[in-house]
N, C-alpha and C positions, 0 to 999 in steps of 0.2 A: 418661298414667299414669306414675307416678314410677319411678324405681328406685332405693328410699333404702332406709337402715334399716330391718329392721324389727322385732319382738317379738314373740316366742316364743308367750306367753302375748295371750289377748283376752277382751274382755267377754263376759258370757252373752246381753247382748241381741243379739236378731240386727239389728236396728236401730236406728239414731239418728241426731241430728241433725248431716248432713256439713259442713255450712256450716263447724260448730264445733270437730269433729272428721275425721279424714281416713275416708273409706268402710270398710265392715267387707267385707275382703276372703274368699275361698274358694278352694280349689285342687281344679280339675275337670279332667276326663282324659273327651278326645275320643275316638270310633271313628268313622270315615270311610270312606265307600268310595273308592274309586280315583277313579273317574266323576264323584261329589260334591264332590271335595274343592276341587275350585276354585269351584264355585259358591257352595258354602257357606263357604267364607274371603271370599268377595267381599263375602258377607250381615254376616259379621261384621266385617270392615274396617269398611264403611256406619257402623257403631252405634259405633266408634270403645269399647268397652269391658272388651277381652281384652288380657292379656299373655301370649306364648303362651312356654316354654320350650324351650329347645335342647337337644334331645334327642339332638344327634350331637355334642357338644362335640370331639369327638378327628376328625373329616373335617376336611379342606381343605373351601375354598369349591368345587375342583374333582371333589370327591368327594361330593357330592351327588346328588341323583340328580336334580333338577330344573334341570343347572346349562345345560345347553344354551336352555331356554326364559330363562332367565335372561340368555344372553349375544347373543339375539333380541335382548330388552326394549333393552340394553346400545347393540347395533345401531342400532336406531330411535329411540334416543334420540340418537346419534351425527349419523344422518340431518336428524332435528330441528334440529338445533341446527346443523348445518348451511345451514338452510332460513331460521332464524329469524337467523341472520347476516346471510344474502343480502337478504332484506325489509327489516333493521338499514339496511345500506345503502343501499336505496332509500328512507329514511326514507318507510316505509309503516306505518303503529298497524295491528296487529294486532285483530281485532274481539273486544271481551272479552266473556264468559261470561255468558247467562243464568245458567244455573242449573250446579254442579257434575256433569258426566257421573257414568256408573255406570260402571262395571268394565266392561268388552266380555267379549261369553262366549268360552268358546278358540274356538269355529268365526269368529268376527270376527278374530281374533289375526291370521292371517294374512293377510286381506283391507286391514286395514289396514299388514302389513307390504307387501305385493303395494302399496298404492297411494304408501308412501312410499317404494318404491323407485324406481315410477315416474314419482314428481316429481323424485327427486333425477338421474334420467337425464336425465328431458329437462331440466331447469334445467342440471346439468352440460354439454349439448350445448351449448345456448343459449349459455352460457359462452363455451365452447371455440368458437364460433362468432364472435358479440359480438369475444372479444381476437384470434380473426384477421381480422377486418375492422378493428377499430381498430389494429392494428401494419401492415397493409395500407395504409391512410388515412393511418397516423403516417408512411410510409415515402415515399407520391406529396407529401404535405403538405412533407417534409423536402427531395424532391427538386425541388418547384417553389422551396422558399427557394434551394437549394443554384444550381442552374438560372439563377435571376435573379442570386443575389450571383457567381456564377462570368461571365457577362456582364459585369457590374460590373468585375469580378477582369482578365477577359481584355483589356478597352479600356484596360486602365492599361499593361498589359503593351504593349499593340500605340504607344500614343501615346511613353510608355519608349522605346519600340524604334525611333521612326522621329527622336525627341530626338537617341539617341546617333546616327544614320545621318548626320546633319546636321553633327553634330559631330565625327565622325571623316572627313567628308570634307572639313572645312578645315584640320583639323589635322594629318592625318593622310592626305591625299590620295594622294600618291605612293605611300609604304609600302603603304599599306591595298591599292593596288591590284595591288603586288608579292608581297605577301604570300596574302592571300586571307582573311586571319581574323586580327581583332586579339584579341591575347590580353593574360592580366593576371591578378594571382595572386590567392584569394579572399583575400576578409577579411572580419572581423566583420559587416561592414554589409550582407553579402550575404542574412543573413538579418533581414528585419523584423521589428521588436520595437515597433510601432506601426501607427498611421496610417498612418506616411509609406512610403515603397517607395525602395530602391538602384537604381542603375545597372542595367539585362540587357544581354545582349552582343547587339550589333548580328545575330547570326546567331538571333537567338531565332523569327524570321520570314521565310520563302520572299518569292520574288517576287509567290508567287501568292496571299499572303496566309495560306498554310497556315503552323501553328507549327510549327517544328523544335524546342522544348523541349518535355519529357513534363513530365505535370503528375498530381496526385491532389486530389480535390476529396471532402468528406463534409464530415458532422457531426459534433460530439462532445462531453458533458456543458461548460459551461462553468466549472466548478471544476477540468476537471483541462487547460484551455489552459494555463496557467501550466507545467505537468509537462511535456505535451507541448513546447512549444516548446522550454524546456531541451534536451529531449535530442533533438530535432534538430538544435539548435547544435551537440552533443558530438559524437554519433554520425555527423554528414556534415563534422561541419569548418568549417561555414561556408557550405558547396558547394548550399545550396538557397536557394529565395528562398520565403517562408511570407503568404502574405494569407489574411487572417479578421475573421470582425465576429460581432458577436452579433444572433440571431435576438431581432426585438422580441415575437413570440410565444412564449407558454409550452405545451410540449405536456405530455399524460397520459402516462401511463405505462400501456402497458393492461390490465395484469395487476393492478396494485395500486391505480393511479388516483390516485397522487401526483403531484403538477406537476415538470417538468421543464426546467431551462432549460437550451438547447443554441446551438453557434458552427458557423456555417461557415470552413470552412478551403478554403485553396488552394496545395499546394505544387508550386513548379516546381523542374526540374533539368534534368539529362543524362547520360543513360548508362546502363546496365543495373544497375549496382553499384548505382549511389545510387537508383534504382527500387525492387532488393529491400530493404535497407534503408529505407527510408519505408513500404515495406510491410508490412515487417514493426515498425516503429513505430506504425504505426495497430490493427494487428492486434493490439499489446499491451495498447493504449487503449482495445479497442474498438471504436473509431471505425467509424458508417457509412458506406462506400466506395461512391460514384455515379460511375459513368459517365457522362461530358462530351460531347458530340460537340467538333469543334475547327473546325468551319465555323458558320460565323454563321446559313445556311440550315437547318440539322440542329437546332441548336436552337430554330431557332423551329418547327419542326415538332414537334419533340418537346414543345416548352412545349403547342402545341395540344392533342396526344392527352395531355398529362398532364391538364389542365383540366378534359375529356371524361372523362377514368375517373376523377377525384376525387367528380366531378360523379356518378356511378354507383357510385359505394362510398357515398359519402353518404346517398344514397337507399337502399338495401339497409340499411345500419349501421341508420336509424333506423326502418325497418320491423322490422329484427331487438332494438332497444331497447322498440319499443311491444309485442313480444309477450314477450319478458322480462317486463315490467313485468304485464301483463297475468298471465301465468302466477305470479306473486308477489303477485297482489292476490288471484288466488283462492285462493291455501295461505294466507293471510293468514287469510281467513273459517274455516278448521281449523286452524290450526297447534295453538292454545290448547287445545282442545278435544281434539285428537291428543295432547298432549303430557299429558294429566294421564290420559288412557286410559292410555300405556304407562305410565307411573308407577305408575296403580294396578294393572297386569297385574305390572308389576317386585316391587312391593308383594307379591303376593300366592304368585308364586313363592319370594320369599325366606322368604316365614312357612313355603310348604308344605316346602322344605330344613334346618327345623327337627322338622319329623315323624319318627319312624321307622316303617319298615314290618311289618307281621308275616310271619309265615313262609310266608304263603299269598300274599305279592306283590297282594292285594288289598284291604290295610284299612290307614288311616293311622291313626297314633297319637298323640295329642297329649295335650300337658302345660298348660295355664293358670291362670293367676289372673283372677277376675273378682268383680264388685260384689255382693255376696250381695242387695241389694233389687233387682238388674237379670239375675237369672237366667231370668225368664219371657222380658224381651224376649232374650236369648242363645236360648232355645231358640226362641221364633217367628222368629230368623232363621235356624235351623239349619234348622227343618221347611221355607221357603222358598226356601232355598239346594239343597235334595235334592230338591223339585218341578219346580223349573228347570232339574234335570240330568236331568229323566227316571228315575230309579235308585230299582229297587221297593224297596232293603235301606234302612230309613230308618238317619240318621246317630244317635248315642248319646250323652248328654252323664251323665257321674257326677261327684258329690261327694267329695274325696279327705279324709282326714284327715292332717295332718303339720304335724313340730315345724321346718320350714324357716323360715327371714327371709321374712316376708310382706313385700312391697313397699307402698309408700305412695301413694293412688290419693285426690287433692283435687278434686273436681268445682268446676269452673269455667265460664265463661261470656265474655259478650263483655266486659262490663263488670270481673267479677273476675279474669278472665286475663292482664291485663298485670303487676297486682298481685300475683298469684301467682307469676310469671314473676322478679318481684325476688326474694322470702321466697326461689325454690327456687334462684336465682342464688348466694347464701350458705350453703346447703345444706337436705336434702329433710328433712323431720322423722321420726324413729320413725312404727311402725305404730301408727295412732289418736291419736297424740299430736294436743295443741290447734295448731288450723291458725291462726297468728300473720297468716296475709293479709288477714284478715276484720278486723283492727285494724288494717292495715297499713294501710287505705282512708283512715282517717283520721290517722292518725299520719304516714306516709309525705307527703303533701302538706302536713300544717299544719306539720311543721318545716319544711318546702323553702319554708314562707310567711314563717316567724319569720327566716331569713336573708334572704330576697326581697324582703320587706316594703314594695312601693311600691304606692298603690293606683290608678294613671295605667296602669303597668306592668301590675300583674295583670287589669284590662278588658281589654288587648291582647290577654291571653296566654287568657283565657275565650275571647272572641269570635274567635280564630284555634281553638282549640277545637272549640269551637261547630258553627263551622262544618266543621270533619270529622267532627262526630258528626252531622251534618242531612245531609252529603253521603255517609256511607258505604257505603250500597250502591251507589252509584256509583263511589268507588273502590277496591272489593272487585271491583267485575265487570271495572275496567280495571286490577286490579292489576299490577302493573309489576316488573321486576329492580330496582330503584332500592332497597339496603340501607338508605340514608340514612333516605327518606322513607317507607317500609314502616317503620322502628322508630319515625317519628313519629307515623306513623298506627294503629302498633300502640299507643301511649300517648296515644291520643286523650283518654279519659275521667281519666287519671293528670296531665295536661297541662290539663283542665278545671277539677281539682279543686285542683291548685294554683295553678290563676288567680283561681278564686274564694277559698281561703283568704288569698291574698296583696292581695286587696282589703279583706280584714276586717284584717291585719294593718299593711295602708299605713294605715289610719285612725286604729289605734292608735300608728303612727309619728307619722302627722300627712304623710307624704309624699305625694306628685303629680307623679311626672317629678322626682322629688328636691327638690322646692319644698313647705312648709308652707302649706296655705293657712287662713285667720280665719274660717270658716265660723259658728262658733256667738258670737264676739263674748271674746277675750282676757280673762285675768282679772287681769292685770297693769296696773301705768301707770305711764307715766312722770314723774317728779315734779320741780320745781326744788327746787333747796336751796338755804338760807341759813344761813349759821351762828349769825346774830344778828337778829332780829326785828326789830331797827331799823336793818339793812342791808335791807331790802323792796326790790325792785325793784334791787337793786345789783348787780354777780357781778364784781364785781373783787377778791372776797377769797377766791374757788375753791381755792386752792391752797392746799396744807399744812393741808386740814380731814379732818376723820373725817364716814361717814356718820351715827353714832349720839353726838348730846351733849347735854348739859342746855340748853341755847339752840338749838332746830330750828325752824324755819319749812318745811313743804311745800306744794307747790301740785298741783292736780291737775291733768293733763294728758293729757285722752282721745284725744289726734288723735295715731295712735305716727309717724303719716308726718312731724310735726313736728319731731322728735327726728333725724332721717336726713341726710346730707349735711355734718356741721356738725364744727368741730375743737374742740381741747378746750380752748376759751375759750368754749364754748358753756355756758348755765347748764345745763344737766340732765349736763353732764360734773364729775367730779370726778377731779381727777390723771389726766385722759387716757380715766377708765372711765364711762358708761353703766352710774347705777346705778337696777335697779327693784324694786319691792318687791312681795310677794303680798300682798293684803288680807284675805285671813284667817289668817296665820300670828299666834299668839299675840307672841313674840320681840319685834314691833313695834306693840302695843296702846300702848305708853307714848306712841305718836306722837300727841297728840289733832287735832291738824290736818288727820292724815290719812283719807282717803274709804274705810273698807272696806265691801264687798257683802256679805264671805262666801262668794263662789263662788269655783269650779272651774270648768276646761274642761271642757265633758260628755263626750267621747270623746278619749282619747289625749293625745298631746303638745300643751301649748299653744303657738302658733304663735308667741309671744314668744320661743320659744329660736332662734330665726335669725339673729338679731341677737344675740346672746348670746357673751361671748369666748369660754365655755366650752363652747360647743355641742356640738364632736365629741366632747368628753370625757364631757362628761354622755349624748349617746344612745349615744356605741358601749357605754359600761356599761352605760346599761337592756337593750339589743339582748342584751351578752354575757350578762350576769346571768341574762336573763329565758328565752335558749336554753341555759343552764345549767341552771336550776330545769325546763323542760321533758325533758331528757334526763334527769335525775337520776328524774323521778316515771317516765321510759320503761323506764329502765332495775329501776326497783321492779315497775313492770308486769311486766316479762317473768319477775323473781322470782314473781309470783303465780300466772301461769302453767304456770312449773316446779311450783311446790308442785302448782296442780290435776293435773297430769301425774303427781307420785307419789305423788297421792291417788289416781287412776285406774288406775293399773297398782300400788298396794298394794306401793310401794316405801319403807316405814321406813327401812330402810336409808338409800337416796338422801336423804329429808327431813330426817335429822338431820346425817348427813356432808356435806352439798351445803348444803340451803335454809337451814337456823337459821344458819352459819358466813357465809354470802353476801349473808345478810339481817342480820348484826350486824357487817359488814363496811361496808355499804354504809351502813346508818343509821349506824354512829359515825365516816366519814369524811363521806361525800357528803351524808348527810341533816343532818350538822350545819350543814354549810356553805349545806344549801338555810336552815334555821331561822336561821342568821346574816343571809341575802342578805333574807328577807322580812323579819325584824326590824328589818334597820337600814332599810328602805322605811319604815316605819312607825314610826319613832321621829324626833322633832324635837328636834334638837340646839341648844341656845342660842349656840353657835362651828362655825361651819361646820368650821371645821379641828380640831374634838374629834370628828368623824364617825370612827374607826378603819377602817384600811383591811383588808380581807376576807382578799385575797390575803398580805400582808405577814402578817396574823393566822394563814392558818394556815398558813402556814411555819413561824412559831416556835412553833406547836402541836407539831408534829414536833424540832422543836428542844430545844424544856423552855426556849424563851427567851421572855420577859413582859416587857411594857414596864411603866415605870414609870406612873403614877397621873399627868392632868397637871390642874396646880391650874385655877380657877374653869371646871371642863369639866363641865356637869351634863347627861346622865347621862355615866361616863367609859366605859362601855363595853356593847354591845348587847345581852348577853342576861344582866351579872351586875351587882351592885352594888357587888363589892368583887373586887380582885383574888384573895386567897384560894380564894374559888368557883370563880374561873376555870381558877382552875391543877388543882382538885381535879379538875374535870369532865371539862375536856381531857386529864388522864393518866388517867382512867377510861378514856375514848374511845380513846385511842391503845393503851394494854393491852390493851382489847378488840380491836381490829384486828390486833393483832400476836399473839395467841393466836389466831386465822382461822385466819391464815397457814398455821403445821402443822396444825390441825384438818383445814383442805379438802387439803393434799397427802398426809397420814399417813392419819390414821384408816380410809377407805374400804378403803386396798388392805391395809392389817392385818386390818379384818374381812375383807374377800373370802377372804385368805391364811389365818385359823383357818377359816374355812369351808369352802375346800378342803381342811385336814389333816382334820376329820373329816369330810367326808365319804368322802375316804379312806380311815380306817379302816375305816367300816362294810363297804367292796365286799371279798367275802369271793372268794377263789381257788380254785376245784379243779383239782387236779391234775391230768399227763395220766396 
């Protein structure tokens, strides 16, 4: 039901035909009882044919009295869409809809709220379950990389360390033995910036094989290695040594479930200082921090029991994934079916926070507009809706009388509703005015044909159609979030109808995938020419001739694929151009040589204009012209319209201020121009270039500018015989248009304004 305009004043029939006009509307006032009154808004929801009004206009939404079942609905719909995320994710289809549910009665309200809380628990556990075993799993998983690449890490070190031992005992024999510890100042290279590894000091390993360098070993995102490393060079000086590689596995992330690539690191040092420090480095980054053993034995034990409990999270994780899934496949078979119950429970609260109460706290009050031929079916669901609540006080429907804006209520259907959907997109019509959708069916698709116009194209566009109007209860019951494909499948029959128009109109183009095809046999042909009769058979004198002279020779030539390919020393060229003629235009009877039929293409464009220099020029005019002359009669339509309209609501007023001023507006610009555009169709000019051009013409319509008269031009111009006329007719026309002008902006609000002075005077005053 609309919420447009509406009028004051209405017919005395209580009936007529809606198609053509919008529903004869009524204003009735409810009494409800407490008990009822959801049953009986459910009955009427169903029939989809009340507008009920807001009778508390001055509350908040939180001042209502039904605002808590309201912020239930609000809840469980919250829940939902919750639920229908999690299924989203498991790319699970949801099982779509026999038939549309009913309204749940209130004793259901909360069973259903009771069972979607208790999906959303235990799915929430499942959750919360599911990402501590996968951050569990992420962590043994990190530490068996971590585990192997620190092995790796550790035998370079150890190999490192036993290089330099070699080499400072030749070099360095005596010293080294007097001393006890060679030393050496850091530098740069102490820290790895590659593959390759620095120098370690000969003391990095015991005798017993134990490390005396402290070390930290984890993981951490591999975008921010780059970061890190930096500022362990800054922050130690130099003073650490850094091995890392990147893990060739990508792990989840288990909250979100986005891929994550991550590095193993391995930093060594000495001393306490540089320990807190690196620690407090990783701890800025991040970085997961694993515990190493530093005996070769430790680790391999420890690699065992990690294998062992991977191995056992594995198996749990996926018995806890199969009842996830499981529990997501059965809310799958309701969600759908839940989801349009609380809507319509939501639905039905918000209509009843439009009620007022009376002063006994036990009768609702309600205000509507409804269908005046649909008040029988309003009260057989009112009497159904108060059996279903049990409640002996039955509910009361009355007839109001009043002078308010009646709203505009256009019955529609599957097929007129999209159509309707555009008219009310531009705005909703007055009360009873004529319903422009019922024209729209055809108008709205045959212009979208007249630009479209391919008839290759428009079969595509039918049979993609087509076939959503054969399949739509099928994709009605799986309908889907998809805005895209929901507004195409809302324009199923809109999208039919301009496939099919656009096939009758490619015919009349002559197009096929933008190709002309010769279906019924050209009526054109191509001809040699000769200038002189007794040049036959010669074309070496082609050049510097005219088509049309007293010594012509033509030949006839039906085969047009002949003429293709060839430059213009070819006989059927003249100065470079392919010239053809029609065989029934009169201009060229003097030709006795030549073959005419008489005929015409039967349908459309002859497929000769392909090959034509002038081709684009000659059809984008017919194409403009021809969606010119079609709007122009559109726009006269919708004038006849208005007049029925202020024939019906017995507005003189409007018909003479509006329609006579709009309609000698339109005929002495637009409809001149339609009578110019069909005439010059139909008039045969003996000089192509004495044709007058439309556009350029009425420009200096508006101008007071005429071109001069041009000699042997017969006729010299399309609708007069002599200039004189011309000029008489069109300052007629243009007079007339320019006295509209103030007609339609003056005159109305003059009379409305003496019509308010008197009736002004009549309203007499008593005093107090």
């Amino acid at each position: 039901m609309g919420n447009g305009i509406g009028y004051p004043g209405c017919s005395s029939n209580e009936e007529h035909n809606s198609l053509f006009r919008s529903e004869k509307m009524t204003l009735c006032q409810l009494f409800l009882q407490s008990e009822a009154a959801y049953t009986v808004i459910a009955e009427l929801g169903e029939l989809g044919l009340l507008q009920f009004k807001d009778l508390n206009p001055d509350l908040s939404a939180f001042q209502r009295k039904f605002v808590n079942e309201v912020r239930q609905c609000e809840e469980m719909e919250r829940i939902l869409r919750f639920l229908e995320g999690e299924i989203k994710k498991e790319k699970i289809k949801p099982v779509g809809l026999e038939q549309i549910p009913a309204a749940p009665l209130p004793k259901e309200i909360r069973d259903i709220q009771d069972e979607l809380g208790k999906l959303e628990g235990d799915l929430k556990d499942v959750n919360a379950n599911r990402n501590q075993l996968k951050s569990n799993y992420l962590e043994l998983m990190e530490l068996q990389v971590v585990l192997k690449a620190s092995e790796h890490f550790l035998e370079e070190i150890s190999e490192l360390s036993e290089l330099e031992n070699i080499a400072e005992t030749t070099f360095h024999g005596a010293s080294a033995a007097g001393s006890g510890i060679a030393k050496r100042e850091p530098t740069a290279g102490d820290i790895e910036m590659g593959e390759k590894s620095e120098t370690v000091p000969a003391t990095s390993f015991g005798a017993d094989g134990s490390m005396r360098l402290n070390f930290l070993t984890g993981t951490l995102p591999t975008e921010k290695l780059n970061g890190f490393e930096r500022m362990l060079w800054f922050a130690c000086r130099g003073n650490v040594y850094l091995r890392y590689t990147e893990i060739a596995e990508t792990f989840e992330e288990p909250t979100t479930g986005d891929p994550i690539r991550k590095s193993v690191f391995c930093v060594f040092f000495q001393g306490d200082k540089l320990k807190q420090k690196v620690s407090k480095i990783c701890e800025g980054f991040r970085c997961n921090i694993y515990t190493i053993p530093k005996t070769v034995e430790e680790r391999t034990r420890m690699s065992q029991e990690l294998a062992q409990r991977v191995g056992d999270i594995h198996v749990v994780l996926e018995k806890t994934e199969d009842h996830r899934k499981r529990l997501l496949v059965n809310t799958s078979k309701d969600v759908r079916s839940l989801a349009v119950k609380v809507l319509k429970t939501k639905a039905i609260y918000h209509t009843l926070n439009m009620f007022n109460m009376d002063v006994t706290q036990k009768c609702l009050i309600a205000e509507c507009w409804a269908p005046v031929r649909d008040l029988e079916k309003v009260n057989q669901a009112i009497t159904e809706g108060t059996s279903k609540s049990n409640s002996e006080v039955p509910s009361v429907l009355n007839r109001l009388t009043t002078n308010e804006t009646i709203p505009t209520f256009n019955r529609t259907n599957k097929f007129t509703k999209a159509f309707q959907s555009i008219v009310d997109a531009y705005g909703i019509g007055r009360y009873q005015e004529v319903n422009p959708a019922i024209f729209t069916i055809i108008t709205f698709p045959f212009i979208f044909a007249i630009m479209f116009g391919d008839c290759a194209h428009g079969v595509v566009m039918s049979c993609f159609a087509l076939w959503m109007v054969i399949k739509e209860k099928k994709f009605l019951k799986n309908k889907g979030s998809n805005e895209i494909w929901n507004m195409i499948f809302g324009g199923r029959y809109i999208i039919l109808l301009m496939g099919l128009f656009s096939i009758y109109t490619g015919f009349i183009y002559n197009d096929f995938f933008s190709k002309s095809v010769n279906l019924f046999g050209s009526s054109w042909r191509v001809t040699k020419y000769y200038p002189d009769a007794s040049h036959h058979g010669n074309s070496t004198d082609l050049a510097n001739t005219t088509l049309v002279g007293n010594n012509t020779t033509f030949e006839n030539i039906t085969d047009l694929s002949n003429t293709t390919g060839h430059g213009s020393d070819h006989p059927y060229y003249i100065n470079g151009h392919l010239y053809i003629d029609l065989h029934h235009v009169p201009a060229f009877t003097h030709l006795q040589s030549y073959n005419r039929t008489g005929t015409v293409y039967p349908i459309g464009v002859d497929p000769i204009w392909m090959i034509a220099s002038n081709k684009i020029t000659f059809i984008n005019s017919y194409k403009m012209k021809m969606s010119i002359a079609v709007g122009i009669i559109q726009m006269l339509f919708g004038l006849i319209l208005s007049f029925l309209n202020h024939c019906y609501f017995r507005s003189w007023k409007s018909i003479f201020c509006e329609f006579i001023p709009e309609m000698i507006f339109i005929l002495s610009i637009f409809g001149y121009m339609l009578l110019l555009i069909v005439l010059k169709w139909l008039t045969v000019f003996n000089i192509t270039s004495c044709a007058p051009s439309i556009l350029v013409g009425f420009i200096n319509m508006f101008l007071f500018s005429y071109p001069a008269e041009i000699p042997d031009c017969n006729p010299q111009f399309v609708l007069f015989n002599d200039l004189a006329t011309m000029k008489m007719v069109q300052t007629i026309l243009v007079g007339a248009a320019g006295i509209c002008i103030p007609w339609l902006l003056i005159v109305k609000p003059v009379v409305i304004g003496i019509q308010r002075c008197f009736s002004n005077k009549n309203v007499s005053f008593i005093p107090k």
